[in-house]
C-alpha positions as CSV (number, residue, x, y, z in Angstrom):
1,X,0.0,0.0,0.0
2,X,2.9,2.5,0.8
3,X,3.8,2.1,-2.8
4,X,0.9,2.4,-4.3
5,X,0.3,5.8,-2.1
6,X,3.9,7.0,-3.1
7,X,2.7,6.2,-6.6
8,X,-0.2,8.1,-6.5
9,X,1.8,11.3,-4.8
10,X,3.9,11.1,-7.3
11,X,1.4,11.0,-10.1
12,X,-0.4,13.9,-8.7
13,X,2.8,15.9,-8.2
14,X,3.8,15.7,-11.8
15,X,0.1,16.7,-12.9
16,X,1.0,20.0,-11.4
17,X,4.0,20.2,-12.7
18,X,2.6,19.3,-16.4
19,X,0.2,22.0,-15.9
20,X,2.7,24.6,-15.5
21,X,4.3,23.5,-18.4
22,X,0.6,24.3,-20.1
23,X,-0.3,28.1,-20.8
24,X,-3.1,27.6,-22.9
25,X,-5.5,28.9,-20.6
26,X,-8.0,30.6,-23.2
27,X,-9.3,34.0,-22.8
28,X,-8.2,34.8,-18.7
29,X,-7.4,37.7,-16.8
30,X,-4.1,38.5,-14.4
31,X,-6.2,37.7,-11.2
32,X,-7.2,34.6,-12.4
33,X,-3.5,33.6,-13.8
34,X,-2.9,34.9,-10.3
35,X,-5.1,32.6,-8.9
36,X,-3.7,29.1,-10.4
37,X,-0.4,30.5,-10.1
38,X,-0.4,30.3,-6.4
39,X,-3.1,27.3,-5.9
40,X,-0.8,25.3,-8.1
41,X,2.0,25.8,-6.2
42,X,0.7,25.8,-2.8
43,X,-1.1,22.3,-3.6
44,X,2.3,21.2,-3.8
45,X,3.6,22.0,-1.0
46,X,0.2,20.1,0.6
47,X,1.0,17.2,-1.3
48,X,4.4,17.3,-0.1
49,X,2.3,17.3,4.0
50,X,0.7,14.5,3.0
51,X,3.5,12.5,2.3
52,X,5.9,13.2,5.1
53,X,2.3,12.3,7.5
54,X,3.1,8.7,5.9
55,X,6.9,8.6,6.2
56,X,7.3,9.1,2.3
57,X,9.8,11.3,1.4
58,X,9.7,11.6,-2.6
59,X,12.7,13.9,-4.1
60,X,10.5,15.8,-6.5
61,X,8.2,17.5,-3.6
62,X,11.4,19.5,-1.9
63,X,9.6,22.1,-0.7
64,X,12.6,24.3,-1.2
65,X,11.7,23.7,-5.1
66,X,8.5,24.5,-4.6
67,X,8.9,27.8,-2.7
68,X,11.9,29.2,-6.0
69,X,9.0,27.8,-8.3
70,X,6.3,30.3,-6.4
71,X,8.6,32.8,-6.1
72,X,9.3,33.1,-9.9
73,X,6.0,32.7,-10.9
74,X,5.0,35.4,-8.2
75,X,8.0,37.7,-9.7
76,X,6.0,37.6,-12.6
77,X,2.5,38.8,-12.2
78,X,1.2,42.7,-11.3
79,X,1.1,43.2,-7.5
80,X,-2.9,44.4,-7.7
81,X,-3.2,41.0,-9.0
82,X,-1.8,39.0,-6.1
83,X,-3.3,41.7,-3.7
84,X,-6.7,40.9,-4.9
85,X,-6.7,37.2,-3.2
86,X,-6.2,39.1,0.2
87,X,-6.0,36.7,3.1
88,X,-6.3,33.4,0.4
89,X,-2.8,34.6,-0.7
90,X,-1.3,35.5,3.0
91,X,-2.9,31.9,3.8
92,X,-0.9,30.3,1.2
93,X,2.5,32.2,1.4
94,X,2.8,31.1,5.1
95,X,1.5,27.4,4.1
96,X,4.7,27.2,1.4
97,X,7.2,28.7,4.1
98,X,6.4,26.7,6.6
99,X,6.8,23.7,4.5
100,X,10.3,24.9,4.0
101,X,11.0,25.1,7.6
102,X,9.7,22.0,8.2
103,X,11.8,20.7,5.6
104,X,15.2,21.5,7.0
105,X,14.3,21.0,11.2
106,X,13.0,17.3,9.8
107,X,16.1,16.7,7.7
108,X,13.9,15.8,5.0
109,X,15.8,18.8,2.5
110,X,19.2,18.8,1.5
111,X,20.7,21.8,3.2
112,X,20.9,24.5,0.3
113,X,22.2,28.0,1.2
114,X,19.3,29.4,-0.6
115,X,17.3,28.5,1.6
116,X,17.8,31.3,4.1
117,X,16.9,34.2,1.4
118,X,14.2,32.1,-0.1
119,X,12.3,32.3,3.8
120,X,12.8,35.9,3.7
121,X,11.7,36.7,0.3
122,X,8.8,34.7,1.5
123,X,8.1,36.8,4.9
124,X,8.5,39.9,2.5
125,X,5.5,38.6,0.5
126,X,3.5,38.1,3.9
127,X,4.8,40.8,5.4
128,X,3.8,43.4,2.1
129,X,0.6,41.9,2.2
130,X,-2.1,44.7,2.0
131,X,-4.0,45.1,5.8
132,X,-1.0,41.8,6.7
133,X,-1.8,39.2,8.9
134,X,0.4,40.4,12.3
135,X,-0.5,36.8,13.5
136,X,0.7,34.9,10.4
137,X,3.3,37.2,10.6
138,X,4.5,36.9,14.2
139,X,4.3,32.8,13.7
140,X,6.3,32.7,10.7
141,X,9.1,35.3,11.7
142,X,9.0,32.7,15.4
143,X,9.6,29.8,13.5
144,X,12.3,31.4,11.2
145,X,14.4,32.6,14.1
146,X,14.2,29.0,15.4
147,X,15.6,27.2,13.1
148,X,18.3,30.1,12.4
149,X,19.4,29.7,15.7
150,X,19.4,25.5,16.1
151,X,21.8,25.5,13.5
152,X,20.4,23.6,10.9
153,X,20.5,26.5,8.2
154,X,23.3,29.2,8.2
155,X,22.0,32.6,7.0
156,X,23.9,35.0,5.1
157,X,25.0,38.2,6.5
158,X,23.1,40.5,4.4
159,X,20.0,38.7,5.4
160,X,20.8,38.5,9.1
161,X,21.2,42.1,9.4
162,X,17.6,42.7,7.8
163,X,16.2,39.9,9.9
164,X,17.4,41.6,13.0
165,X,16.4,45.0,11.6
166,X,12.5,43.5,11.8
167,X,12.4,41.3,13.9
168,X,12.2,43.2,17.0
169,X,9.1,45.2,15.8
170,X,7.6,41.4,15.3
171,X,8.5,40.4,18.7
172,X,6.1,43.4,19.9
173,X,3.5,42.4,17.6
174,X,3.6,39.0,19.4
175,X,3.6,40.2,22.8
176,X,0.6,42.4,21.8
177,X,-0.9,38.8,20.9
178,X,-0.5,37.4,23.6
179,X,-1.5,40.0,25.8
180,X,-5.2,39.9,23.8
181,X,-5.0,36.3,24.3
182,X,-3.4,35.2,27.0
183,X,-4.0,31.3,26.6
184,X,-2.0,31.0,23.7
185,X,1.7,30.2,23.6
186,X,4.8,30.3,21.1
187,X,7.0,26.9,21.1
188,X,10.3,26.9,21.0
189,X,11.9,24.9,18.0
190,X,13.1,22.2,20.6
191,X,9.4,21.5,21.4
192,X,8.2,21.4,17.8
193,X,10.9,19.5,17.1
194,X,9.8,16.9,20.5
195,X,6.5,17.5,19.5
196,X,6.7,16.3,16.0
197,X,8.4,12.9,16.9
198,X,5.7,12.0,19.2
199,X,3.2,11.7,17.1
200,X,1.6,9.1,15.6
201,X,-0.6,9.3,12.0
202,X,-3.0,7.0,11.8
203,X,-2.6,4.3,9.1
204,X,-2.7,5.4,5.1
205,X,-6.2,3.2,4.3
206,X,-6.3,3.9,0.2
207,X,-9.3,2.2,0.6
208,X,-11.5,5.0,1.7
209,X,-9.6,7.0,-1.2
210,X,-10.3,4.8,-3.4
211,X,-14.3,3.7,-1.9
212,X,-14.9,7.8,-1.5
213,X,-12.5,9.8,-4.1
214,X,-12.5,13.5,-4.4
215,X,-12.3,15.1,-7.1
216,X,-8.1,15.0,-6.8
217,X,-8.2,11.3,-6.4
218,X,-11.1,10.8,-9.1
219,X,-8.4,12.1,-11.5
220,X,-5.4,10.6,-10.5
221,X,-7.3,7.1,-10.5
222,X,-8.7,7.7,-14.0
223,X,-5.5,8.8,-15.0
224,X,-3.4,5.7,-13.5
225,X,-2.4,3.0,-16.2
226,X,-3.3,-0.5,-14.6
227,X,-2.7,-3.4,-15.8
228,X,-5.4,-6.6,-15.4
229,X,-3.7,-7.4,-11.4
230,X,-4.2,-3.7,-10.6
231,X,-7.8,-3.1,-11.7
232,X,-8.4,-6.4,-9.5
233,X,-6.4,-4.9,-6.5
234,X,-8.6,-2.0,-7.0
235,X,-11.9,-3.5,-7.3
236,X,-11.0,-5.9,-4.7
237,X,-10.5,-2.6,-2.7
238,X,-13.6,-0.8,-3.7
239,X,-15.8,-3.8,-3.0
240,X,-14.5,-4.3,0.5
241,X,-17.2,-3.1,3.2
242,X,-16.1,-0.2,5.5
C-alpha cells in the first residue's frame, strides 16, 4: 500500500507540474492567472504534507523547489493582482514557508544556502501583504528565528542584518498577541521539534480513497495505467465493506 500511495503522490505531483508547463489557458485575466499560479503551487507544498504524515519522502516534492517555483511565478505577475486574493494569498505564502521550515528541522531537505533568502523573500511577500496578517506574521518570523538559531540553516550576513532589523518590531507584535489572548503560547523549536516525533498518524487506508474519491483522487485514478492485477487490486479494494 505505501507504494501504491507513493505512486499516487507522485502521479499527482507531476500533474502540477505538467500543468505549469501548459499556458493555454484561453481567454483569462491576471487575477485569475494569479489565482492558479499560487493554488498550483501551494497544492504542492500540501501534497508534499501529505507524504511526510506517511513517512514518504519523494525527491521531486522538496519544498525548497517548490517555494523558488512560487517565487518566480510570483515575480511575474502585477502586485494588484496578487493583492486581490487578500488573506487566500497570505494563507498560502505562510502554508509554502512553513513547508520549507519543516523541511530543513525534519532533515527531510538537502541543506541549500538558498534557503535562508528564499524564507525571507517569502516573509517579504507576507509581510507586504495589503491590511498583513500580524499573527501569520508573528508565527512565521518565530519559526524562522528557530531554526536560524538551532543550527540547521546558516544565514547570510546580508540577510541576518535585515532579519534583526524587523524582527524586534515582530516580537512586539507578538507580545501584543499574547496579551489579547493570554492562553495562547509560542513553542520553542526544541518543542516542535519533541513535538513532531511523538506523534503518531493513523494508518494510510487507500481504501476509503479509493471507496470515497475527491475530485483530486477521481483524476489521478482515471489517470493511472493498470494493468489486469491492478484493476483487480482495485476493485478488490472498492468492493470491500467499511
Amino acid at each position: 500500500m505505501a507504494a501504491v500511495a507513493q505512486n499516487c503522490l507522485e502521479l499527482l505531483q507531476q500533474k502540477l507540474l505538467d500543468s505549469a508547463d501548459n499556458d493555454d489557458w484561453g481567454p483569462i485575466n491576471e487575477v485569475q492567472r494569479a489565482d492558479m499560479f499560487v493554488t498550483r503551487q501551494w497544492m504542492r507544498a500540501v501534497l508534499w504534507r501529505a507524504a511526510l504524515r506517511f513517512g514518504i519522502v519523494i525527491p521531486s516534492m522538496n519544498p525548497i523547489n517548490i517555494a523558488k517555483d512560487f517565487l518566480s511565478l510570483v515575480s511575474e505577475l502585477p502586485k494588484a493582482a496578487l493583492e486581490s486574493h487578500g488573506p487566500t494569498l497570505e494563507f498560502k505564502t505562510f502554508e509554502i514557508a512553513t513547508a520549507v521550515i519543516d523541511a530543513i528541522a525534519s532533515d527531510h531537505s538537502a541543506q541549500n544556502d538558498s534557503s535562508g533568502p528564499i524564507l525571507h523573500q517569502l516573509r517579504d511577500i507576507l509581510s507586504s501583504c495589503r491590511g498583513g496578517n500580524r499573527t501569520l506574521l508573528s508565527l512565521l518570523t518565530i519559526r524562522m528565528d528557530a531554526i536560524f538559531n538551532s543550527g540547521r540553516m546558516l544565514e547570510q550576513e546580508s540577510d541576518s542584518a535585515a532579519f534583526e532589523a524587523n524582527i524586534a518590531s515582530t516580537f512586539q507584535d507578538t507580545a501584543e498577541l499574547l496579551t489579547s489572548q493570554p492562553n495562547l503560547t509560542m513553542p520553542t523549536y526544541q518543542f516542535m521539534e519533541g513535538q513532531a516525533s511523538q506523534i503518531c498518524w493513523p494508518p494510510l487506508d487507500l481504501g476509503y480513497l479509493v471507496r470515497s474519491p475527491s475530485p483530486l483522487t477521481r483524476m489521478l485514478l482515471e489517470s493511472m495505467p493498470r494493468d489486469i492485477t491492478e484493476q483487480d487490486e482495485i476493485q478488490q479494494i472498492i468492493e470491500t465493506p467499511t
